[in-house]
C-alpha positions as CSV (number, residue, x, y, z in Angstrom):
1,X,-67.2,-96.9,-1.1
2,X,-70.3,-98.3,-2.6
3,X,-71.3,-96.1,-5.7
4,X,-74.9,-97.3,-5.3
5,X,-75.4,-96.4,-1.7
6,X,-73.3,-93.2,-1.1
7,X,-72.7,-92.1,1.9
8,X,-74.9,-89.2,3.6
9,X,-73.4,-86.5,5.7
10,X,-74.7,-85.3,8.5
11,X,-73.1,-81.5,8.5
12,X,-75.2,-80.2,5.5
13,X,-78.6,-80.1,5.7
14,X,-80.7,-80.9,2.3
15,X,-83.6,-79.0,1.2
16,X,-87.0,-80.5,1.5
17,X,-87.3,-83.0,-1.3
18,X,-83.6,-83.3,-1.7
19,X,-81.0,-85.6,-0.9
20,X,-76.9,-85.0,0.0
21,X,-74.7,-88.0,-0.8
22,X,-70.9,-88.1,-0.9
23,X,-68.6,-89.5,-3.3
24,X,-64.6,-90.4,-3.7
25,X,-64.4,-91.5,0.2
26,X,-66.2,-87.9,1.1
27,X,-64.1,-85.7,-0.6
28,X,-66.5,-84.3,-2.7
29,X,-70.9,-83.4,-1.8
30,X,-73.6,-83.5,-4.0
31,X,-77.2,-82.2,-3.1
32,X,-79.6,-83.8,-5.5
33,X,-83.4,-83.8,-6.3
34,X,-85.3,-86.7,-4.8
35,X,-87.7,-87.3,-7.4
36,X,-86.0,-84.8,-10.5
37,X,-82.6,-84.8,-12.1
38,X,-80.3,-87.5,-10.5
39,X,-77.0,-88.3,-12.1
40,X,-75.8,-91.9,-12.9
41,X,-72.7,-93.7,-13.1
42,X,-71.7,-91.9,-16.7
43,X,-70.7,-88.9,-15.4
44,X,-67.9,-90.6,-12.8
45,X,-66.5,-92.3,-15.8
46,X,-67.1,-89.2,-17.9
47,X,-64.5,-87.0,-15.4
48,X,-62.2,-90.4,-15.6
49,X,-61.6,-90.3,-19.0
50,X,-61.2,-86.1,-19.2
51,X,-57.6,-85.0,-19.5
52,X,-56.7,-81.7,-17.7
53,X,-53.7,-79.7,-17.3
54,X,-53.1,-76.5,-14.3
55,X,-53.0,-74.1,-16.6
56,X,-56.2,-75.0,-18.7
57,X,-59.5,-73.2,-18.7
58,X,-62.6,-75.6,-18.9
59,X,-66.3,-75.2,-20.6
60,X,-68.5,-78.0,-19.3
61,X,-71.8,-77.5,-21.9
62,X,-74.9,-78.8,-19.6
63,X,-74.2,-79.5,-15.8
64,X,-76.8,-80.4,-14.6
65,X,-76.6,-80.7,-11.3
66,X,-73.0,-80.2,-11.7
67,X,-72.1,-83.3,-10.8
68,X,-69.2,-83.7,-13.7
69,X,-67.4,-80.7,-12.8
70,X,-67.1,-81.2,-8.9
71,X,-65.9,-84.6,-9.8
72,X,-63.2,-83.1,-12.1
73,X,-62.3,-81.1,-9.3
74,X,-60.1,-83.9,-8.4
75,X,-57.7,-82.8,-11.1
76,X,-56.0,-79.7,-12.0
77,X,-57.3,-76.9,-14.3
78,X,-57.2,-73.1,-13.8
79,X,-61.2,-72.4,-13.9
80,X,-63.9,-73.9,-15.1
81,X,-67.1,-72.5,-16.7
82,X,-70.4,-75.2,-16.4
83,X,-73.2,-74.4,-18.5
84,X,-76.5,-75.1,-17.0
85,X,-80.2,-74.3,-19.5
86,X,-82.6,-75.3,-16.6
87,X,-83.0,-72.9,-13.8
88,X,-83.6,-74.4,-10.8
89,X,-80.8,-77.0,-11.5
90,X,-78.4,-74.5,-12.1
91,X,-79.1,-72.9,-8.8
92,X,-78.7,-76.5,-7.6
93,X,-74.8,-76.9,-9.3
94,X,-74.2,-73.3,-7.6
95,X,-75.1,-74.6,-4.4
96,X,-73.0,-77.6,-5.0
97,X,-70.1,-75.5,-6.0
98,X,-70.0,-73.8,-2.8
99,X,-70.8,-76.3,-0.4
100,X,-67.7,-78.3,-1.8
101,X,-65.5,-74.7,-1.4
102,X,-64.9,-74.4,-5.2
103,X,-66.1,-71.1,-5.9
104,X,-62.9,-70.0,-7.1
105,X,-62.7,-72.8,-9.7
106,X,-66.5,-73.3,-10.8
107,X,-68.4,-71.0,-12.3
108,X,-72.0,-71.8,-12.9
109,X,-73.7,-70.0,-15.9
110,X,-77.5,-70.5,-16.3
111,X,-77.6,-70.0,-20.4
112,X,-78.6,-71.9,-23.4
113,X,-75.2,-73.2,-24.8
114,X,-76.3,-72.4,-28.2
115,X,-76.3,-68.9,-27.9
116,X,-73.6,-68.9,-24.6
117,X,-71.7,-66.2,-25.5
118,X,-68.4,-66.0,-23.8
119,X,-65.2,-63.6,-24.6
120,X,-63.1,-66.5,-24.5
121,X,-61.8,-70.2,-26.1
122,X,-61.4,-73.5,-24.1
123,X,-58.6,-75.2,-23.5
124,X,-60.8,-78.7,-22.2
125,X,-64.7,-78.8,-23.7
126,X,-67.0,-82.3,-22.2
127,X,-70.3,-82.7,-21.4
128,X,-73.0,-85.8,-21.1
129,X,-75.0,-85.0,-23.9
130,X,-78.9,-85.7,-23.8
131,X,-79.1,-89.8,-25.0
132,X,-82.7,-89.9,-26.7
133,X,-83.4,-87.9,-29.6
134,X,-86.4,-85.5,-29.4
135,X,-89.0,-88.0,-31.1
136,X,-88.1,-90.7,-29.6
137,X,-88.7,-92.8,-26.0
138,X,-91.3,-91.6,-23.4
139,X,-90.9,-88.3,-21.5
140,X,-91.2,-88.3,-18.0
141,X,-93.5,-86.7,-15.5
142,X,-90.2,-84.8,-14.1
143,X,-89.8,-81.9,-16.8
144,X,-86.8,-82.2,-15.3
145,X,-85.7,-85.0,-16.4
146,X,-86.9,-85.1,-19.4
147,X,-85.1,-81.9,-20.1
148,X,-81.8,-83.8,-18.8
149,X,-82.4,-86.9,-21.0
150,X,-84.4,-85.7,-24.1
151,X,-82.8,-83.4,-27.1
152,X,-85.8,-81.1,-26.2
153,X,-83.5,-77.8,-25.2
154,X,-80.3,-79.0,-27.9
155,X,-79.3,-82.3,-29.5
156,X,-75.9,-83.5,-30.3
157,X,-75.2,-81.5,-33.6
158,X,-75.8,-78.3,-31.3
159,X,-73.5,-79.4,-28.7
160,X,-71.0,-80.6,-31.7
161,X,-71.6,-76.7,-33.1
162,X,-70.9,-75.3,-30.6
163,X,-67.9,-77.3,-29.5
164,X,-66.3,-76.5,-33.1
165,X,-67.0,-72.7,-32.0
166,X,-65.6,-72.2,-28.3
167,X,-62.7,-74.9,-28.6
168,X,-59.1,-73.6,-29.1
169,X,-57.3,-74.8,-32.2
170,X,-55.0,-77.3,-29.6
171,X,-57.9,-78.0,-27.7
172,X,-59.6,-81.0,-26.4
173,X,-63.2,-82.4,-26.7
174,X,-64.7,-85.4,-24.2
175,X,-68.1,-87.2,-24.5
176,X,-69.9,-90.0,-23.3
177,X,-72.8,-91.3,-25.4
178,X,-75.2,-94.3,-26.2
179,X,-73.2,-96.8,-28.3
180,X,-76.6,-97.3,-30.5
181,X,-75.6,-93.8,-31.5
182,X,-71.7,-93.3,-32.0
183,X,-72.3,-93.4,-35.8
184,X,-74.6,-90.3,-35.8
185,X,-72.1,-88.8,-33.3
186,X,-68.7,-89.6,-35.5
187,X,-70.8,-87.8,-38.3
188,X,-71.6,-84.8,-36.3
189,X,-68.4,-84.4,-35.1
190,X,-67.1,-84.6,-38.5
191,X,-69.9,-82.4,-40.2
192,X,-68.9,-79.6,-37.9
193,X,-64.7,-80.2,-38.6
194,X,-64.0,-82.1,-35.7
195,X,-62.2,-85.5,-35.0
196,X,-62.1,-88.4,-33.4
197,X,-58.5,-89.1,-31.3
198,X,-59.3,-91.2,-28.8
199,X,-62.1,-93.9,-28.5
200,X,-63.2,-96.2,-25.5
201,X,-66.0,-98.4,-25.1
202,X,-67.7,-99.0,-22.1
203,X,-69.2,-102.7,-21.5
204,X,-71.4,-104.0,-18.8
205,X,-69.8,-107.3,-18.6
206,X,-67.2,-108.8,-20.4
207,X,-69.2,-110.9,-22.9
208,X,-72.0,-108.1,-23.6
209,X,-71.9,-105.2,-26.0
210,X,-71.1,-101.9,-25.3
211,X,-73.4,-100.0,-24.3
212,X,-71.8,-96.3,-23.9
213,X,-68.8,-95.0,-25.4
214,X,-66.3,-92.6,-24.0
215,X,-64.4,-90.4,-27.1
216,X,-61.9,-87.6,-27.1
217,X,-62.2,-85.2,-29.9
218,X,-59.9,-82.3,-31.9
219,X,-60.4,-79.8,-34.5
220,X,-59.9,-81.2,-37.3
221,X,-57.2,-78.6,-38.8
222,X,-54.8,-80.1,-35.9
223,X,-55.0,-83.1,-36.3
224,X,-53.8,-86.4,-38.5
225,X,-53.2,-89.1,-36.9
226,X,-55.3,-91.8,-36.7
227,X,-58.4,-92.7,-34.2
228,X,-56.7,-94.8,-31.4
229,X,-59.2,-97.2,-29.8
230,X,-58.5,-97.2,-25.9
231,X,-58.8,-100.9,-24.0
232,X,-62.6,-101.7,-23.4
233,X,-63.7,-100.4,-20.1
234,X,-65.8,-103.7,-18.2
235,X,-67.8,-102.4,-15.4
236,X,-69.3,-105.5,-14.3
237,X,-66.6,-108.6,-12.5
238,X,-67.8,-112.5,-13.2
239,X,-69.3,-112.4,-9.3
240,X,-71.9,-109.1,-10.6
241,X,-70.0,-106.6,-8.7
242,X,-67.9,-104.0,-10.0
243,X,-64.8,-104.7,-11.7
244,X,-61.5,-103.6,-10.3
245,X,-61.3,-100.5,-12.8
246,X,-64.9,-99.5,-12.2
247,X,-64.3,-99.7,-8.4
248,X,-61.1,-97.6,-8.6
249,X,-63.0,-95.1,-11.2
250,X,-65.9,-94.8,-8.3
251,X,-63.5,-94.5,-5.6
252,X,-62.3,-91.1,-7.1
253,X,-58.7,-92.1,-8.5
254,X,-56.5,-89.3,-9.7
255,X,-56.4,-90.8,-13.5
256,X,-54.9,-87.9,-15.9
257,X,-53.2,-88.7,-18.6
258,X,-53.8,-88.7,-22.4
């Protein structure tokens, strides 16, 4: 499978300015806007990286589309909650939920995260944060977008809040972020008593930087040891095409381990 030319199906008709691609050989659908909010290739290698258990309940905070969660549907967990601020995507990551038959295990929640109020913790917390801070880059004609990419609705010490808040005391945290920013996002983390375990960074080819970072995070009360740095994650082979990891990540392996 090509994770730049997914395949379309045929059985489920899109809306009018929407597309429907399929991902991990056709085992999971995504409906997505043509010209709004369309996911890239963080949020395969965000579900990658998350660790999951059967018994654990799950908080994604800002879905989008929802694309993270179905992808995590691969792997076990008891539900999962998938917060969603923006309306009309959050209908969008509903619609997704049911046309891939996961009603039972999604729920979609259309509520600011910084004021989600639920009567329970979280076992498993991720989400793919907004990358540009408020002030900074240009916004883009798709309010939309902008929304999805811009800390205009909540920025990374909100999300870090608010992980702090929800996450139970054995609990688990995952992110992907700009590597530009992992010092502002070790310092939030910290600010708001919570730690780094686990970090990987992700690198278009072998001999450039890193450019994202993957990171799994604890409350800091229960935990000591030290941050383990994971084995760099090169998406890019010599020939320009993916590397043998990145293909397997795309082609929906079953990866779940700590």
């Amino acid at each position: 499978m090509s994770f730049k030319k997914p395949r379309k199906s045929m059985i489920h008709s899109p809306g009018i300015g929407e597309t429907l691609d399929t991902f991990f050989h056709g085992k999971i659908k995504v409906l997505q806007r043509r010209t709004g909010y369309r996911f890239s290739i963080d949020a395969p290698l965000l579900a990658d990286f998350i660790y999951t258990q059967k018994n654990c309940d799950c908080l994604e905070l800002g879905t989008g589309n929802g694309i993270v969660s179905l992808l995590l549907s691969v792997k076990p967990f008891k539900h999962l909650v998938a917060l969603e601020v923006q309306k009309g995507l959050s209908e969008l990551a509903r619609r997704n939920v049911a046309l891939n038959g996961l009603k039972d295990r999604i729920t979609i929640v259309h509520a600011d995260l910084r004021i989600y109020a639920p009567d329970k913790m979280f076992d498993v917390i991720f989400s793919n944060p907004p990358y540009i801070k408020k002030d900074r880059g240009l916004l883009s004609h798709s309010e939309e977008k902008s929304i999805a990419k811009h800390e205009i609705k909540c920025s990374i010490s909100d999300i870090m809040l608010r992980t702090s808040e929800l996450l139970k005391p054995e609990g688990r945290a995952y992110f992907i972020f700009p590597g530009k920013r992992r010092e502002e996002f070790m310092e939030e983390a910290d600010k708001n008593g919570l730690t780094a375990v686990s970090i990987r960074f992700v690198h278009p080819r072998n001999d450039t930087p890193a450019n994202l970072f993957l990171s799994s995070l604890a409350l800091s009360r229960s935990r000591a040891d030290s941050l383990k740095e994971l084995p760099p994650l090169i998406l890019y082979d010599d020939k320009g095409g993916w590397s043998t990891e990145a293909d397997s990540i795309f082609s929906g392996r079953i990866k779940n381990e700590i």
